[in-house]
N, C-alpha and C positions, 0 to 999 in steps of 0.2 A: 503493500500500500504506500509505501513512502516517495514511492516513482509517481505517483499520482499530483498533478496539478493542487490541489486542494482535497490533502489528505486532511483525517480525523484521530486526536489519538487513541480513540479507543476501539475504534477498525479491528477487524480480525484478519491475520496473515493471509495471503492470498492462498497459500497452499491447503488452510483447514477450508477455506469457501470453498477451495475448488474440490476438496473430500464432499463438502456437503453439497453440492451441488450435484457430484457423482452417486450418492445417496437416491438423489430425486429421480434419478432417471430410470423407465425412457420420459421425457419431455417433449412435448413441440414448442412451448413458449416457459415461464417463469413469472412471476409475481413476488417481487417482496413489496408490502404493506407497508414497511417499518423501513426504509433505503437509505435512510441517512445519508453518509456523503457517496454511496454506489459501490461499495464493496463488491458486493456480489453482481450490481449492474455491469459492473466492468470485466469478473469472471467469467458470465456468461457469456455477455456480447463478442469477449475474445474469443472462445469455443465455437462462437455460429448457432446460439440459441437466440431467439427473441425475450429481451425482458422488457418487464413495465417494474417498475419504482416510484412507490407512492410513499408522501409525507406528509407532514403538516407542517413543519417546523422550515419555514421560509432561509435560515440561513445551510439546514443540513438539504434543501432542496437545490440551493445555489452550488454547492459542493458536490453535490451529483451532477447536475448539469454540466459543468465545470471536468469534470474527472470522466464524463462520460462521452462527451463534444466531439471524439474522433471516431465516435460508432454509430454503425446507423440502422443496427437493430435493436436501439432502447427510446422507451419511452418513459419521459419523466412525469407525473402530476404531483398539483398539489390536491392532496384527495387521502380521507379519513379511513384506517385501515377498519374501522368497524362498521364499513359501507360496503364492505366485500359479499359478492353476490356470487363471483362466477371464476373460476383459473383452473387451466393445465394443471399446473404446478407450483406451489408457495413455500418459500426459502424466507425466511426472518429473523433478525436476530433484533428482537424486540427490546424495546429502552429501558432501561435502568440506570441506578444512582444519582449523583450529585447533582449528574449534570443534565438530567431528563426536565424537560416541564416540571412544575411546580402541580402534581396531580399526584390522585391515591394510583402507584403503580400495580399494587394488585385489582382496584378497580377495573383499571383499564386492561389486565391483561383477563379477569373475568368477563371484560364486555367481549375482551377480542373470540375467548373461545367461545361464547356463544354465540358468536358473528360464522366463528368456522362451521359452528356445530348444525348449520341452517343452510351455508355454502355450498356450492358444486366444485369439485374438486375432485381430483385422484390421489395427491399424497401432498404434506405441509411438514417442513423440515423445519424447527422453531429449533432458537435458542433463548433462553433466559436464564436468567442467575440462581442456583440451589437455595440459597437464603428465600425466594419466594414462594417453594414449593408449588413449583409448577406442575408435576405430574399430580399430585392432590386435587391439584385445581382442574386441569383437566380431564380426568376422571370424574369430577363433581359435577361439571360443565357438560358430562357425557359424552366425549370424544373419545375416537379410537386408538388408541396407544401402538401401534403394530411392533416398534424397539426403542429403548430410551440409552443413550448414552451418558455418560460425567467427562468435564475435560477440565482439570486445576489447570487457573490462568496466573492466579499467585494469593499470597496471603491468603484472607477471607473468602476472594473470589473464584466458585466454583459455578462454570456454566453447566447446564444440561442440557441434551440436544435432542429431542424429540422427536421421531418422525409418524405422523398423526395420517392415519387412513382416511380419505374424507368418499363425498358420495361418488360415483363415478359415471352419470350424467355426461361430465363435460367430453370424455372422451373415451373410450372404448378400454381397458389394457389387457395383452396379451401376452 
């Protein structure tokens, strides 16, 4: 991530994106809800899948834009990931700590799984921080857990990586 125009420090190595994006597959397109400065927008699109990256946060949309400007199978909006209706495939590495909005982060990541849990979709590759107990949450939220991973990022911080079966509507798999 550091070769990127307008990296972010709390990016994930392009090496683990490009594991979880191996994860997701087969795909014909991608969806992260949560894009921040394009981490994964930018692993894709170097691969030859189509992504879209949605955010809210007006400066980490500028930073995708920005990191993403030499590709021309990405799409950026600004657009609320708990408006999600319909994807291929969903890769997220949802927000936490210090530096997230000033909002209840388990709120938001309980709205998000019942955003999924209504969605069309074939599989959703989340990460979020062990401290929030996200497989509790969704489990509670009624989503499908198909494999869960832990990955120590340091100190206190342990992400968990989730890959969530969703309805399979949007496209056939075989």
């Amino acid at each position: 991530m550091s070769n990127l125009p307008a990296p972010h420090p709390s990016a994930m190595k392009p090496r683990i994106v490009k594991a979880l994006i191996n994860i997701a597959q087969p795909v014909t397109s991608i969806l992260d809800p949560f894009c921040g400065a394009g981490g994964f927008l930018v692993e894709a699109a170097t691969i030859g899948i189509p992504v879209e990256g949605w955010d809210i946060d007006r400066g980490m949309l500028w930073r995708a834009r920005k990191n993403t400007q030499s590709y021309k199978n990405v799409t950026i909006k600004d657009k609320d990931a708990r408006t999600l209706k319909e994807a291929d495939a969903i890769i997220a590495d949802l927000p936490y700590g210090k530096n997230t909005r000033a909002q209840d982060i388990t709120t938001l990541y309980k709205e998000f799984f019942r955003t999924l849990k209504s969605a069309t979709f074939n599989k959703a590759i989340l990460v979020l921080p062990k401290h929030a107990h996200p497989l509790a949450l969704a489990k509670k939220e009624g989503l499908h857990i198909l494999r869960h991973h832990e990955m120590y990022i340091h100190g206190s911080l342990t992400r968990v990586v989730m890959e969530v079966e969703g309805k399979h509507e949007a496209r056939s798999r075989k």
